[in-house]
C-alpha positions in Angstrom: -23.0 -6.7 -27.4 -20.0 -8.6 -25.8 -18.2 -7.3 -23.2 -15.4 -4.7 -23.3 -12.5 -7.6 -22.5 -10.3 -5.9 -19.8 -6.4 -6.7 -19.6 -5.7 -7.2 -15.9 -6.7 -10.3 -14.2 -7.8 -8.6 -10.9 -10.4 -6.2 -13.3 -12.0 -9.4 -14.0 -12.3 -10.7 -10.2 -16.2 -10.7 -10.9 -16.7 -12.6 -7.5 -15.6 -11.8 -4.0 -12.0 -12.9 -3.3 -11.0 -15.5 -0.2 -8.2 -13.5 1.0 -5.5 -15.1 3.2 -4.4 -11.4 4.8 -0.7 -9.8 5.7 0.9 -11.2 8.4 -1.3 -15.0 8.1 0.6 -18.1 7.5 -1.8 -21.0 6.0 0.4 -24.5 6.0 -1.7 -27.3 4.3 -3.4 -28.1 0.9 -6.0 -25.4 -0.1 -9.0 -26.3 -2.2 -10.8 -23.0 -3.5 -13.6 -22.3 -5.7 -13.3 -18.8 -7.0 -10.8 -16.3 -7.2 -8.2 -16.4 -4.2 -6.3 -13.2 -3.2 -2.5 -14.1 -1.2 -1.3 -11.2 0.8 0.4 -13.4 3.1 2.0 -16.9 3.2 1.2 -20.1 2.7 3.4 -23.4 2.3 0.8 -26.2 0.3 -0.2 -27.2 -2.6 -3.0 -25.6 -4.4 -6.5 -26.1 -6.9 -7.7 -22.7 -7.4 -11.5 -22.9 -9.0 -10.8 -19.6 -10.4 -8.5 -16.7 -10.6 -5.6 -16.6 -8.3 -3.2 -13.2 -7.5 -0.7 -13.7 -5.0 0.5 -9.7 -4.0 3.9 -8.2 -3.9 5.7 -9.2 -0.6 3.7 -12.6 -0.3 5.3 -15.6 -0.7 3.6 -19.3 -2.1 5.9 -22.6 -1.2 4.0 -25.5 -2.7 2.5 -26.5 -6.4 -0.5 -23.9 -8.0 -3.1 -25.2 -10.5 -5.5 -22.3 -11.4 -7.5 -21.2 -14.0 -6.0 -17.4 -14.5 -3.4 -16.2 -12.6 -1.6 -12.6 -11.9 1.6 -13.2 -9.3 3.4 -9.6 -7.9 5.1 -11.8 -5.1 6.9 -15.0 -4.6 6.2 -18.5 -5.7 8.2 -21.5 -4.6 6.9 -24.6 -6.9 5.3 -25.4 -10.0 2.2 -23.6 -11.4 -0.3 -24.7 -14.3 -3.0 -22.2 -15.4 -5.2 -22.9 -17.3 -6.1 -19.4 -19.4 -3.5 -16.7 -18.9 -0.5 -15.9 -16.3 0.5 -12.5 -15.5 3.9 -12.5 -13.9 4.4 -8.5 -12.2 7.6 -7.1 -12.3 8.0 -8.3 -9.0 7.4 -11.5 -9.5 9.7 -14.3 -8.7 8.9 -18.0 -9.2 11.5 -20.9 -8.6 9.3 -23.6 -10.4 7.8 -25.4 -13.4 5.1 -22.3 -15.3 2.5 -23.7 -17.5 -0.2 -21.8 -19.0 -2.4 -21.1 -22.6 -1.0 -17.4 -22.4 2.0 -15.6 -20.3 2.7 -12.1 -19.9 5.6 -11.2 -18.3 7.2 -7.4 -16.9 10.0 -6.7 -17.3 12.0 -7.4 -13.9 10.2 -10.6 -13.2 12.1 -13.5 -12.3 11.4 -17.1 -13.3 13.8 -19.5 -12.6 12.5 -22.6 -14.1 11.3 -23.4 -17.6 8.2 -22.0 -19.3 5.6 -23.7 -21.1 3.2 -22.1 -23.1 0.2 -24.4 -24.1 -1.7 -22.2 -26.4 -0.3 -21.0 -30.1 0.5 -17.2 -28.6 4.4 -16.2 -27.9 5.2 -15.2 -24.1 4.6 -11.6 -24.4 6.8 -9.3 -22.3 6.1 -5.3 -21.2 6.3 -3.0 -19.6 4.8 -2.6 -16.6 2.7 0.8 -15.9 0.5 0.0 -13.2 1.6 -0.4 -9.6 1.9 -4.5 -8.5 -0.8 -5.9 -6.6 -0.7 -5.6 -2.9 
């Protein structure tokens, strides 16, 4: 029987996370392997082996490839994902988005252009749940 597909990105963090915690500043190119969890800062650029959120109040300065990504906080730079993009209602990105799928809440801010790769429209809602972090 397949499994029950779940709609948030974070539901589907089946691995543990490498956090980079409140208050920590990381400067420098990051190279992860599973899913990534950004609470704080960090100015790089960034391969992400796996699913990437980046909580509300965090801010990324630097280029993001990931596989799946859900972003409540701030990106500064391009991102390319390579399954779907979440964008919270929080969310702000000054940059280049690429990705199959994109949600986006209502609020969100992208100021850049927006590239779907798959055949499915951008879908916009609202958002019920609180934003990560």
């Amino acid at each position: 029987m397949p499994e029950t597909p779940r709609r948030r990105l974070l539901d589907r963090m089946g691995a543990t996370p490498t956090l980079v915690a409140e208050h920590t500043l990381i400067r420098g190119d990051l190279e992860c392997r599973g899913p990534l969890m950004v609470n704080g800062q960090v100015q790089g650029n960034a391969r992400v082996r796996g699913e990437l959120a980046i909580a509300g109040g965090a801010i990324w300065t630097g280029n993001i490839e990931a596989e799946g990504a859900v972003i409540a906080g701030k990106l500064v730079g391009n991102i390319t994902v390579v399954d779907k993009l979440e964008l919270s209602s929080t969310a702000v990105i000054d940059g280049q988005v690429t990705a199959r799928r994109v949600a986006i809440a209502r609020g969100a801010q992208v100021l850049g252009q927006i590239q779907c790769t798959g055949s499915e429209p951008v879908i916009e809602f609202e958002e019920r749940r609180a934003a990560i972090g």
